[in-house]
N, C-alpha and C positions, 0 to 999 in steps of 0.2 A: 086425470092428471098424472102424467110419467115421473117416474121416480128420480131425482140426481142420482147419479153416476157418482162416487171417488174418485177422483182422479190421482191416483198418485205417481210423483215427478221421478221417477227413476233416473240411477246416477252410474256410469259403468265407472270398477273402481278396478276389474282385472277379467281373467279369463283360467277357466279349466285348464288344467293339463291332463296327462294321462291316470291312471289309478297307481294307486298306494296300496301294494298288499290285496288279501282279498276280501276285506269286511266294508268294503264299499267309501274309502277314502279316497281322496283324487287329492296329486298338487294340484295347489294355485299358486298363481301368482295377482299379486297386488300392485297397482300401482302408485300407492301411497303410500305412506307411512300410518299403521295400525296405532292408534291410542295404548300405551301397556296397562294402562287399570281398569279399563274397561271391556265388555264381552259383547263382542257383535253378537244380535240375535237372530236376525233375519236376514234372509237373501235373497235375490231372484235369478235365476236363472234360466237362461236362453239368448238366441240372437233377436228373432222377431218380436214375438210374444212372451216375455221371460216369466217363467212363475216362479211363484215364493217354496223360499225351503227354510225351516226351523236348522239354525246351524248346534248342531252335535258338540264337534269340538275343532278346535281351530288350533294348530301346533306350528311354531314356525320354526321352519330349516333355515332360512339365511334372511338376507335382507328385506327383500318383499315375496318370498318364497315361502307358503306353508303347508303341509296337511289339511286337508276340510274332508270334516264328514260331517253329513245331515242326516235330519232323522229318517227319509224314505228313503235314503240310498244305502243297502243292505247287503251287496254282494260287486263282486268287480265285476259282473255284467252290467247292473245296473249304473256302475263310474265310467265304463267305458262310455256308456250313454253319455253321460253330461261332458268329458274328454272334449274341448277346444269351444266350449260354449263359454258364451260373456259372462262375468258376475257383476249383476248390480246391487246398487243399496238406495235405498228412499233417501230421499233431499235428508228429510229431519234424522235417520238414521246416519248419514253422510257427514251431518256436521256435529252429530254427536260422539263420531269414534273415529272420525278421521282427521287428521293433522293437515289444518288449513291455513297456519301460519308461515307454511314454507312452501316453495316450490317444486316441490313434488310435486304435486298437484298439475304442474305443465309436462308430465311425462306425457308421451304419446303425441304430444301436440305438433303441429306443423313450425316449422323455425321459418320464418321468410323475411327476405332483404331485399329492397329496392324492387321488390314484384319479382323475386327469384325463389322458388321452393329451395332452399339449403337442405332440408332434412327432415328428420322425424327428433325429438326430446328421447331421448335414450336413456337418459339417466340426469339426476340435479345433484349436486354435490354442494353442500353448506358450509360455507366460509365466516370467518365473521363477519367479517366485511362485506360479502356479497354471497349470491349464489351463483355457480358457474352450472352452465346446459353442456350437456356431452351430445351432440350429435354430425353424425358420421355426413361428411363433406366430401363428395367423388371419390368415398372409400377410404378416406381418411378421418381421423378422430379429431374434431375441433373442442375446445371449451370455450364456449360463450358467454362473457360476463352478462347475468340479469341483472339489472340495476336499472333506477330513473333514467339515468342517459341513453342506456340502449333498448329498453322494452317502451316501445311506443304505444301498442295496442294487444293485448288478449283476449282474440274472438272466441269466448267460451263454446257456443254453439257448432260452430266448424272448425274447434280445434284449432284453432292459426293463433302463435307468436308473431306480432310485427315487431322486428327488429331494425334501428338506426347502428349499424356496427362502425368503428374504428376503423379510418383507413388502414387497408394491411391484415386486419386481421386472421383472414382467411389464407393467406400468405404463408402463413407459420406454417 
């Protein structure tokens, strides 16, 4: 009788940048909003097959901009390595340190209208009133209000915002 497998559901929350210094730091970037009382523990890393790294310490430069260093990564050879690879985190991991009440969470996401790619989610901006999507429209910067009126459907799996936008509002 064959053993079960674990499956665990990995969740891409950003990607490597280049190295930090030489003790084997890399930015990252996030793209969500990190939990502040809480310490991610684990990560995965890679595009394909991403494996797990015990995260060291985790230092943030700006918004969704941080320092990562893990425990096998030792030297800026070894950060160069990891440099533009995905960062994931397990589902249960995911919804334990990440801020899943706002839309951040549609960065990266596809915008589309009336069966028209508009763009990519570039950024979410929190209003009180709504949330507005920044994404760049034939090289122009639009804000999209998210709201019941205009978010019709969020295809998790491919990434796609269906949007019913405002006559006009691409106009602007």
């Amino acid at each position: 009788m064959a053993a079960k497998k674990a499956v665990i559901r990995l969740i891409q929350v950003g990607h490597a940048q280049k190295p930090h210094g030489l003790k084997g730091e890399v930015k990252a970037v996030f793209y969500h909003s990190l939990l502040p009382k809480k310490k991610l523990k684990t990560i995965f890393i890679g595009d394909e097959n991403p494996l797990p790294s015990f995260v060291e310490q985790l230092r943030p430069l700006g918004k969704n901009l941080f320092i990562l260093k893990t425990q096998d990564c030792n030297d800026r050879t070894q950060a160069e390595e990891l440099s533009g690879n995905k960062i994931h985190v397990s589902k249960d991991e995911f919804e334990k340190y990440f801020e899943t009440e706002d839309a951040s969470g549609l960065i990266g996401y596809k915008a589309v209208a009336d069966g028209k790619t508009l763009g990519i989610i570039e950024d979410v901006f929190k209003l009180p009133q709504q949330h507005l999507a920044q994404v760049m429209v034939d090289g122009k910067e639009v804000l999209i209000p998210l709201n019941e009126e205009t978010v019709v459907k969020v295809d998790k799996k491919k990434k796609i915002v269906s949007l019913d936008l405002p006559e006009g509002l691409l106009d602007i």
